[in-house]
C-alpha positions as CSV (number, residue, x, y, z in Angstrom):
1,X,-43.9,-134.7,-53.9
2,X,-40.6,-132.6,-54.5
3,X,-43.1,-130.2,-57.2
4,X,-45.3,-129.7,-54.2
5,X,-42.7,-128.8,-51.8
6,X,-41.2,-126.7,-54.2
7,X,-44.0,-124.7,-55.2
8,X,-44.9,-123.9,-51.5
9,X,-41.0,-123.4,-50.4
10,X,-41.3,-120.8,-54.0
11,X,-44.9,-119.7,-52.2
12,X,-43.4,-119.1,-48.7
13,X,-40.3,-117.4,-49.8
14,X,-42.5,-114.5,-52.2
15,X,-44.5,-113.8,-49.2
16,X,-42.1,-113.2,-46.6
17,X,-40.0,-110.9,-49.3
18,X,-43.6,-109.0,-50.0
19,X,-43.7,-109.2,-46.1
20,X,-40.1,-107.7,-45.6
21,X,-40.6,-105.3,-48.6
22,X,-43.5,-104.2,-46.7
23,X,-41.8,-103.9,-42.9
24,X,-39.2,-101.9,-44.8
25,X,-41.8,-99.6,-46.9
26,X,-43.2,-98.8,-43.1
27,X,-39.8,-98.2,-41.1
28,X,-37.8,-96.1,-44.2
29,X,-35.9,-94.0,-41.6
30,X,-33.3,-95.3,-39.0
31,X,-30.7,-93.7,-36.2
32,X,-28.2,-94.9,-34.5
33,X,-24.7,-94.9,-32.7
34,X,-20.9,-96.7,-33.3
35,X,-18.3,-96.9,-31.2
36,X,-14.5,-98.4,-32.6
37,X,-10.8,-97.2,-33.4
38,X,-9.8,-94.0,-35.4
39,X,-6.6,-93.8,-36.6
40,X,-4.2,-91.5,-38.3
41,X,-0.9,-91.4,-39.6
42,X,1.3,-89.1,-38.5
43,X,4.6,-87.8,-40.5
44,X,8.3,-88.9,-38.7
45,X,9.3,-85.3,-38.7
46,X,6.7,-83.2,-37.7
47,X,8.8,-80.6,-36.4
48,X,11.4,-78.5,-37.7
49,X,14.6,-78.5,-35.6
50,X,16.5,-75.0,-35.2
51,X,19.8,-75.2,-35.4
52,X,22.2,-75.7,-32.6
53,X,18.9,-78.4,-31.4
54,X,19.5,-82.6,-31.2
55,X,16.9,-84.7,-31.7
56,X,17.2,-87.8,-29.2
57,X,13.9,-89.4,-30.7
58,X,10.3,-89.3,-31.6
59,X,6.9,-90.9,-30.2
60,X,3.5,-91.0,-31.4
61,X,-0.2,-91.5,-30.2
62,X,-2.2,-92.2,-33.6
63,X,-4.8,-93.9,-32.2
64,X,-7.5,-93.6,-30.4
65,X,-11.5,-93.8,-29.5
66,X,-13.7,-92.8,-32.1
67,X,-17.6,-92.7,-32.0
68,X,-20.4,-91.1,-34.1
69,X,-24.2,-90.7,-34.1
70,X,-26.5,-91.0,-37.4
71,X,-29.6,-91.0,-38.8
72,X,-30.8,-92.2,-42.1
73,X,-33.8,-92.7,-44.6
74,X,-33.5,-95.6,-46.6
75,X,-35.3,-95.2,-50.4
76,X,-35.6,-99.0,-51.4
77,X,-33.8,-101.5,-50.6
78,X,-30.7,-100.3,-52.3
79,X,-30.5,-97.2,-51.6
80,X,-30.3,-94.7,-48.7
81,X,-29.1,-91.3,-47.3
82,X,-27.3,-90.9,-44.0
83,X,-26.0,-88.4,-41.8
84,X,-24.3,-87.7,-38.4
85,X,-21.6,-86.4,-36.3
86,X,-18.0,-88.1,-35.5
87,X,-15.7,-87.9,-33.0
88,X,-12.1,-89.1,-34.0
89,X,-11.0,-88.4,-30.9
90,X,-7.3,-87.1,-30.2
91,X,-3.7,-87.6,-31.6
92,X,-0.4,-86.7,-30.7
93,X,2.9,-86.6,-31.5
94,X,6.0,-85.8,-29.1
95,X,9.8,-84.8,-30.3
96,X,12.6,-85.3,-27.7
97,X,15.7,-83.3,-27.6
98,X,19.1,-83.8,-25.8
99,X,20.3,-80.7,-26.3
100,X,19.0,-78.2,-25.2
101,X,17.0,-81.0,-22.8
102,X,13.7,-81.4,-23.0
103,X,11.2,-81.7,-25.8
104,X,7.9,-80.0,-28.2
105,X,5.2,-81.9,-28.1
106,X,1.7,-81.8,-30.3
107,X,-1.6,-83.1,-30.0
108,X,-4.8,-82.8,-32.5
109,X,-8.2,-83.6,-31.7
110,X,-10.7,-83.7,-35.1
111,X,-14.8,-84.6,-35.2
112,X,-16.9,-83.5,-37.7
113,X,-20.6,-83.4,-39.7
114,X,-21.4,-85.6,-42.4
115,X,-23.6,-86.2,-44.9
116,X,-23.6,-90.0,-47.4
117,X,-24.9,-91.4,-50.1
118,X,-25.4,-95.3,-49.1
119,X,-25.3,-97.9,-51.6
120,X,-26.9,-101.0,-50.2
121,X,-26.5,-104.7,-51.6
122,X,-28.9,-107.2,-49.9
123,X,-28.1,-111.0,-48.9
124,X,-29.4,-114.2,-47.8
125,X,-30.0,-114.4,-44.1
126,X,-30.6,-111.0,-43.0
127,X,-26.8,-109.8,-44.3
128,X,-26.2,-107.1,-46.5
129,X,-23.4,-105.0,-47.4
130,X,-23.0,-101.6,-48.2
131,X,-20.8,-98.8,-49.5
132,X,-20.5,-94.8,-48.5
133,X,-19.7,-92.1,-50.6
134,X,-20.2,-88.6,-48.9
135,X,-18.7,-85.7,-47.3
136,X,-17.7,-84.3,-43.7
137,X,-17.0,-80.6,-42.6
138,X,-14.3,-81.2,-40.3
139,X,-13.2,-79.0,-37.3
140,X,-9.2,-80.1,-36.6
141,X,-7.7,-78.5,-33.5
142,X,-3.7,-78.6,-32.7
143,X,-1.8,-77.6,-29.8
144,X,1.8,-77.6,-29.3
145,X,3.2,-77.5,-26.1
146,X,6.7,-77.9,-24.6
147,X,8.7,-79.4,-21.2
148,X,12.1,-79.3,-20.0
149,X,14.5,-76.1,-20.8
150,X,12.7,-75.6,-24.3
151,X,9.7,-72.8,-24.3
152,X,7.9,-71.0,-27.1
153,X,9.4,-67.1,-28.1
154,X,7.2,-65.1,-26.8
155,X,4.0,-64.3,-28.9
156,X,4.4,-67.5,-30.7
157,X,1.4,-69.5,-32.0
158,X,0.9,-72.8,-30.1
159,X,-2.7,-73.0,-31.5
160,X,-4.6,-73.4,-34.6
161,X,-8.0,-75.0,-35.9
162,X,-8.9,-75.7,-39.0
163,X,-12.8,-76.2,-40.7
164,X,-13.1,-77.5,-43.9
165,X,-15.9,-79.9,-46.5
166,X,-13.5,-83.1,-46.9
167,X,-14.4,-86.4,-49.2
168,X,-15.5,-89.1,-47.0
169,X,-16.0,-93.0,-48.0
170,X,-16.4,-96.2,-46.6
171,X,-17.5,-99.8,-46.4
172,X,-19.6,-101.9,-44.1
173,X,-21.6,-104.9,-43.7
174,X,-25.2,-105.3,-41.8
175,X,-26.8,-107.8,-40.1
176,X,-30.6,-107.2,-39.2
177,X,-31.5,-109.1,-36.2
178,X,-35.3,-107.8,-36.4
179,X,-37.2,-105.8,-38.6
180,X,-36.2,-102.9,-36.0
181,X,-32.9,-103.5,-34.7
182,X,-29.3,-104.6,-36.3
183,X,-26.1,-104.5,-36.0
184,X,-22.9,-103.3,-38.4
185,X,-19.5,-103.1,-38.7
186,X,-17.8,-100.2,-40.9
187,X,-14.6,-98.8,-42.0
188,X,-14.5,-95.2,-42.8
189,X,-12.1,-92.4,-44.2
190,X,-12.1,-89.0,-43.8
191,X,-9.9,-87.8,-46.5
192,X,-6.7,-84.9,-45.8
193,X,-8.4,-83.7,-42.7
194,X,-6.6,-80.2,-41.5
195,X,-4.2,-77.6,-43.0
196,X,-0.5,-78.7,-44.3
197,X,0.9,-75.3,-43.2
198,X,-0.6,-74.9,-39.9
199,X,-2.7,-77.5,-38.0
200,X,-1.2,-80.5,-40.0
201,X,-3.0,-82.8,-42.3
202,X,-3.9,-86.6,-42.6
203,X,-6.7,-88.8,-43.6
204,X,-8.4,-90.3,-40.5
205,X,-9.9,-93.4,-40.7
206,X,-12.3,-94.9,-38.0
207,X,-13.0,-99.1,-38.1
208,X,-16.6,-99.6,-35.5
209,X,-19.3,-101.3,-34.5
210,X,-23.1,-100.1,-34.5
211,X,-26.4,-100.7,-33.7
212,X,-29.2,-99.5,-35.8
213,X,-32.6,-99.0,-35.2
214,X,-35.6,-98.8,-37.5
215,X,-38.4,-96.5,-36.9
């Protein structure tokens, strides 16, 4: 009795993997959207202070909304390349002073194109889990402004942007909830995003959650 159920549990089992193998041979490609927490880490100091100033303190904003759309194709079942565009959203930093009064502020604002290489690694139960190696061209934007009795020289740069190829990486896990729909969750790093000497630079990661679609 147990041989007989095993050999049609053995049976069953090779048919829905040919069955799955086939669903996926059919539906290679896939899009879809994520939406989760970027965040950055910005340096103590970001400002210089001139002489004769007094720092009374300073506050930071590194984190915020991030979000990105993709699309992929998917080779076998471990392996597949993926693209999209991210939003990181916006960061910013603010330096007080108490003489003279007032303060400098900065924000930064970063999204970006990308291109990965997706290694996949199938498990029981519809999970799998899955690792990104890639890159991103990056567009990172930084404005400084200021309040109080502090103001720019005149002619002074309170703008810059920056566009660059950076590394990106990243791990994730799936869970396919249909042979056309399922749902992930990912951490991702873009890696020293902007210009030391002019709009600053950081790695920004983003942490989401995503649907996928199979088509």
């Amino acid at each position: 009795m147990n041989r007989k159920f095993l050999s049609v549990a053995v049976a069953a089992a090779l048919v829905a993997g040919s069955t799955a193998a086939v669903a996926q041979a059919s539906k290679p490609w896939y899009g879809g959207v994520s939406i989760g927490q970027s965040k950055v880490k910005i340096d103590n100091n970001p400002f210089a202070v001139p002489a004769g100033f007094t720092s009374s303190g300073t506050s930071k904003d590194e984190t915020d909304t991030g979000y990105k759309i993709f699309a992929g194709y998917r080779f076998n079942q471990n392996f597949a390349v993926e693209g999209g565009w991210t939003d990181f959203g916006k960061f910013s930093t603010t330096q007080t002073f108490s003489a003279p009064a007032g303060s400098v502020g900065a924000s930064f604002k970063a999204s970006g194109w990308h291109v990965d290489a997706v290694g996949i690694w199938p498990l029981q139960n519809n999970f799998s889990l899955f690792g990104k190696l890639g890159g991103i061209y990056t567009e990172m934007k930084t404005s400084l402004s200021t309040s109080g009795s502090i103001t720019f020289t005149p002619g002074a740069q309170t703008s810059a942007k920056k566009s660059e190829f950076n590394l990106k990486y990243g791990l994730g896990a799936q869970y396919d909830i249909n042979q056309s729909i399922g749902i992930r969750a990912e951490w991702e790093r873009a890696s020293k995003v902007g210009d030391a000497n002019s709009t600053g630079e950081a790695d920004i990661d983003l942490l989401s959650v995503g649907l996928v679609y199979r088509f």
